[in-house]
SERO-4910 file (N, C-alpha, C, O; in steps of 0.05 Angstrom, whole numbers):
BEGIN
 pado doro    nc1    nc2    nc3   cac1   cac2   cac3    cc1    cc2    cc3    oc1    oc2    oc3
  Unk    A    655   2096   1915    673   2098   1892    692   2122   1895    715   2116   1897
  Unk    A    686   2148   1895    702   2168   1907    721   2165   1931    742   2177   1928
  Unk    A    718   2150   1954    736   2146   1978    751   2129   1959    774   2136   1955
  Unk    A    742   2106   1947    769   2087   1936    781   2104   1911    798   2089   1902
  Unk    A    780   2127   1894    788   2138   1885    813   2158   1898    836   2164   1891
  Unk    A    798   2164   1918    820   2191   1934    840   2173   1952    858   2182   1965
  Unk    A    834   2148   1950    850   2129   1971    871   2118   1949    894   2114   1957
  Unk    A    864   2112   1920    890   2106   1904    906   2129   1892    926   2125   1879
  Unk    A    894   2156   1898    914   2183   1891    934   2178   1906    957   2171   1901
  Unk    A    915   2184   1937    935   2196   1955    956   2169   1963    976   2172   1977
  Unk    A    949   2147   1954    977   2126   1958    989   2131   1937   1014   2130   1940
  Unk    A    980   2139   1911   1006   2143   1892   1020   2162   1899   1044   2158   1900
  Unk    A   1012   2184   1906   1030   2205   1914   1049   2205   1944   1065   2221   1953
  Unk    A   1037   2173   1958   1059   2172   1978   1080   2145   1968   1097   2134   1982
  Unk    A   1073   2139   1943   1094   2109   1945   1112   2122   1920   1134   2111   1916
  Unk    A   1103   2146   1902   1129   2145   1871   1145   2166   1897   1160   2178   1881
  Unk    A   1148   2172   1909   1175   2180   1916   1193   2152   1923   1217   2153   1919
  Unk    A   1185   2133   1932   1195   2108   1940   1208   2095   1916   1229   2083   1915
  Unk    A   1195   2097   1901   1201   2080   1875   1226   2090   1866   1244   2076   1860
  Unk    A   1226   2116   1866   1257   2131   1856   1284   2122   1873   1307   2113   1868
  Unk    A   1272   2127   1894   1304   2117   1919   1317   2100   1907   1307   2084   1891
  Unk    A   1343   2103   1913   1362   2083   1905   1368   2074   1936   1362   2090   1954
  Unk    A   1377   2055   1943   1385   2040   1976   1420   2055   1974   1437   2050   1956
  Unk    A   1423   2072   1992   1439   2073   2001   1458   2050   2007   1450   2027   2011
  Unk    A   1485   2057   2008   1509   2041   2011   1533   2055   2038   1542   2077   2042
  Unk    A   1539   2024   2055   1543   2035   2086   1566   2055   2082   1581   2042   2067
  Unk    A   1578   2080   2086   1594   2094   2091   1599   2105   2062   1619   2119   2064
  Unk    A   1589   2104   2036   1582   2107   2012   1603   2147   2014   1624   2155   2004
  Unk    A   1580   2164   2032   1584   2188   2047   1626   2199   2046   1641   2217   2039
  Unk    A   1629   2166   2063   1650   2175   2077   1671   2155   2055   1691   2144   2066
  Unk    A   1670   2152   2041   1693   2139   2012   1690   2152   1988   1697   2140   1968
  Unk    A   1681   2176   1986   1679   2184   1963   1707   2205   1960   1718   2220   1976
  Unk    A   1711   2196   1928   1737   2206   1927   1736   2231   1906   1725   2236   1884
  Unk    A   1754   2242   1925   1761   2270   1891   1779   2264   1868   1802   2257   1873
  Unk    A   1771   2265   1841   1790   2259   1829   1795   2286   1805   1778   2296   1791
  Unk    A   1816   2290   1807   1825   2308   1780   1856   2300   1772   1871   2286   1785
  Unk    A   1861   2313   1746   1889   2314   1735   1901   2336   1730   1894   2359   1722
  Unk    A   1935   2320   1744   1956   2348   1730   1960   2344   1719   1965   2320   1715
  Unk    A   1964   2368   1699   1978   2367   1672   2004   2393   1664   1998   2417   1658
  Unk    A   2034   2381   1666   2046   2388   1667   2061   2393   1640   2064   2372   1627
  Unk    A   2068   2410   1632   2085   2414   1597   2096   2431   1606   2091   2450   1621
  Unk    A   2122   2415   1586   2153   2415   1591   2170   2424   1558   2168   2404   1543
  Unk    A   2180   2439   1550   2194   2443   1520   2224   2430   1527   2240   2433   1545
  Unk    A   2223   2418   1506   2256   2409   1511   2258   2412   1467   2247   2400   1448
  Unk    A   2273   2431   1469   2281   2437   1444   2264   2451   1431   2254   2473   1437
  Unk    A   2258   2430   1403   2223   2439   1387   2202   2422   1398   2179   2427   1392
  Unk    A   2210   2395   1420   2196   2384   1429   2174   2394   1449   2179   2414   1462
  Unk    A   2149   2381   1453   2135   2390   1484   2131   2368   1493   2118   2351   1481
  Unk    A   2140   2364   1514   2130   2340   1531   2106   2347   1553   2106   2365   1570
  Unk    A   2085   2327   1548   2056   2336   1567   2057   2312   1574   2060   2292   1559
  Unk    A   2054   2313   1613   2053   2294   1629   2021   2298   1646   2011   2317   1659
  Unk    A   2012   2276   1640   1987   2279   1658   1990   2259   1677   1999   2237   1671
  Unk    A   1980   2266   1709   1976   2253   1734   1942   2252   1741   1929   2272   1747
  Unk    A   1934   2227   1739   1909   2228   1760   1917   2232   1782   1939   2222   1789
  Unk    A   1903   2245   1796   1907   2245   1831   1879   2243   1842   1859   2256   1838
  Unk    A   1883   2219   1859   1848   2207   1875   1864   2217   1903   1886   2212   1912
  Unk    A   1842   2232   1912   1846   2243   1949   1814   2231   1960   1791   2236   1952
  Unk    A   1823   2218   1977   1795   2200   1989   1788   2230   2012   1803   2243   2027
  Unk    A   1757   2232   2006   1741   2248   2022   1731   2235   2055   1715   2218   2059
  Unk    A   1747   2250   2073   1736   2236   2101   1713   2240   2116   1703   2262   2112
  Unk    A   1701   2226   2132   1677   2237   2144   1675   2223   2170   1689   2204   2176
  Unk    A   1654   2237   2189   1652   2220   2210   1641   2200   2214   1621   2194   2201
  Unk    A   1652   2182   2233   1642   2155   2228   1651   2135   2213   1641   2113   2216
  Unk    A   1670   2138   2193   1677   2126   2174   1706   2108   2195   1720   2121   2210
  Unk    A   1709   2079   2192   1717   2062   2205   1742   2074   2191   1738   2083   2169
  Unk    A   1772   2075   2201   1807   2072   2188   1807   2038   2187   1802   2029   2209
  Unk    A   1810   2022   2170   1821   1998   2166   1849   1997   2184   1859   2018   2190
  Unk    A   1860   1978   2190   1895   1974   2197   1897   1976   2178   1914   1985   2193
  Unk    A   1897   1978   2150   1917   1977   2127   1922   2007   2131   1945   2016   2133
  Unk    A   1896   2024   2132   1903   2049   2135   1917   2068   2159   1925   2091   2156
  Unk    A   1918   2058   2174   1926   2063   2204   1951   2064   2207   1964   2081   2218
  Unk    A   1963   2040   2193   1996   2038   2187   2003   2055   2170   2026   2049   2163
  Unk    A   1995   2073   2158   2004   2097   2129   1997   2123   2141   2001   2144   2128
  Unk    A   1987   2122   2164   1987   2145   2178   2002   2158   2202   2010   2142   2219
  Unk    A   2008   2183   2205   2022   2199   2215   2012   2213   2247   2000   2234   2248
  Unk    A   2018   2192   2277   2004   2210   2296   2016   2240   2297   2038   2246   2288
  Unk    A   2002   2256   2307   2003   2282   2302   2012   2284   2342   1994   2275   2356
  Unk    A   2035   2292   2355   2043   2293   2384   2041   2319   2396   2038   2325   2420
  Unk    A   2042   2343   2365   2046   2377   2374   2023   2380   2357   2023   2387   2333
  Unk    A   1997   2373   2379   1974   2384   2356   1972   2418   2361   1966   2432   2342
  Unk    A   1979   2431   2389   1989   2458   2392   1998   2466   2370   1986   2488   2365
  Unk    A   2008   2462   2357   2032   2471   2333   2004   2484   2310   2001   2505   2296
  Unk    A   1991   2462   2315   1975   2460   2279   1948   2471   2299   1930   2478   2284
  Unk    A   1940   2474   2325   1923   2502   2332   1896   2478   2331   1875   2484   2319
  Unk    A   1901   2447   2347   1885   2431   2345   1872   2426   2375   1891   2430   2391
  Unk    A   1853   2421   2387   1848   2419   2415   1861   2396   2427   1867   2377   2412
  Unk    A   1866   2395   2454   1876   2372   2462   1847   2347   2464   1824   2348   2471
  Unk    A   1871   2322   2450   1851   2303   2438   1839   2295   2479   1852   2302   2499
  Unk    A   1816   2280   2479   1800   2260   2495   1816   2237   2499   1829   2225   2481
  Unk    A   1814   2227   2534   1824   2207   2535   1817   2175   2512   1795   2165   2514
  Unk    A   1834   2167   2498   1830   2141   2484   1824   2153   2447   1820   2137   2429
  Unk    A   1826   2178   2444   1829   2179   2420   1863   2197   2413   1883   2200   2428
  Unk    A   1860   2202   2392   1888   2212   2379   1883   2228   2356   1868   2220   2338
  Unk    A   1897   2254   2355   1907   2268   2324   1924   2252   2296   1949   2248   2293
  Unk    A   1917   2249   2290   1933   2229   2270   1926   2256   2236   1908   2272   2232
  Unk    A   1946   2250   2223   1952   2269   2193   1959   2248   2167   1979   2233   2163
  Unk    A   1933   2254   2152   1935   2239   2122   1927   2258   2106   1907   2272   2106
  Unk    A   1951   2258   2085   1953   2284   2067   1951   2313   2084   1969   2311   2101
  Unk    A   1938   2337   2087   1937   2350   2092   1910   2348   2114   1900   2362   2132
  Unk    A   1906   2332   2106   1882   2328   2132   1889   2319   2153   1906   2301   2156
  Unk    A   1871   2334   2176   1880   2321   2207   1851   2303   2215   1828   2310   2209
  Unk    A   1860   2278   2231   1829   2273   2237   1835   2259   2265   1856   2246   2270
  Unk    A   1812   2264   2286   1810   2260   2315   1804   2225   2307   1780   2224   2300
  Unk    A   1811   2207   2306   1808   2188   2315   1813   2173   2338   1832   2175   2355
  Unk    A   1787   2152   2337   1784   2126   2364   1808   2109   2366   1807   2093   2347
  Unk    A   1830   2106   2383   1850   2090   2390   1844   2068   2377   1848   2062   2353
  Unk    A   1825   2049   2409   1817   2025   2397   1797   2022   2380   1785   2005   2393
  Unk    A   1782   2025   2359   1763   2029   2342   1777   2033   2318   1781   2014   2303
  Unk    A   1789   2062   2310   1800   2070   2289   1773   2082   2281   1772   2083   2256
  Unk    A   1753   2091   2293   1726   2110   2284   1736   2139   2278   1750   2148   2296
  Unk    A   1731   2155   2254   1738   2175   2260   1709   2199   2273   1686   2201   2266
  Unk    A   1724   2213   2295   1712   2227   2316   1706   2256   2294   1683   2263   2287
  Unk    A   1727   2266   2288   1726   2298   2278   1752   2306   2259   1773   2294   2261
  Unk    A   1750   2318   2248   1762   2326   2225   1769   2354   2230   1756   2371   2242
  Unk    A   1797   2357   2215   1802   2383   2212   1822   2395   2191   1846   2391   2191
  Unk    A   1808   2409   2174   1832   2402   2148   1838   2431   2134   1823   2448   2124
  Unk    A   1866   2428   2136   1891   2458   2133   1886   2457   2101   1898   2472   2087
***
């Protein structure tokens, strides 16, 4: 009676951490976005004009696949010297989205490494 007692503790205490997990989602990591607002005010007379902007900046990571949708909206980077970046590996490339630089895979579009000004 005691062994089958200490045998249903010690499984509860190895399965409620299980129960809590949520299942991860693939690249979940590498799409998460920042979001905040500007808010700009302006007087024009006795008037105030207040303009607010959401701005979403997608967070990059490694591993995270570039779609072609995204690949075409991006900027290769040719004087990574300039911006104090290492010379890329044969078959990848410097490429620049927003202020971020990221080492990506040619044929893949995997990103390798990140580097962000």
């Amino acid at each position: 009676m005691k062994r089958l007692l200490i045998a249903l503790v010690a499984s509860s205490f190895l399965t409620a951490p299980m129960a809590f997990a949520q299942p991860a989602k693939p690249f979940e990591v590498a799409q998460m976005k920042e979001r905040h607002v500007e808010k700009n005010v302006y007087k024009h007379g006795n008037k105030k004009i207040v303009e607010k902007h959401v701005v979403v900046k997608k967070r990059w990571a490694r591993g995270h696949r570039l779609s072609p949708a995204e690949r075409r909206h991006i900027s290769t980077v040719n004087d990574y010297r300039r911006y104090k970046l290492n010379t890329p590996p044969r078959g990848q490339q410097w490429v620049r989205v927003d202020n971020d630089f990221l080492l990506i895979s040619v044929a893949t579009g995997v990103i390798v490494n990140l580097a962000t000004r």
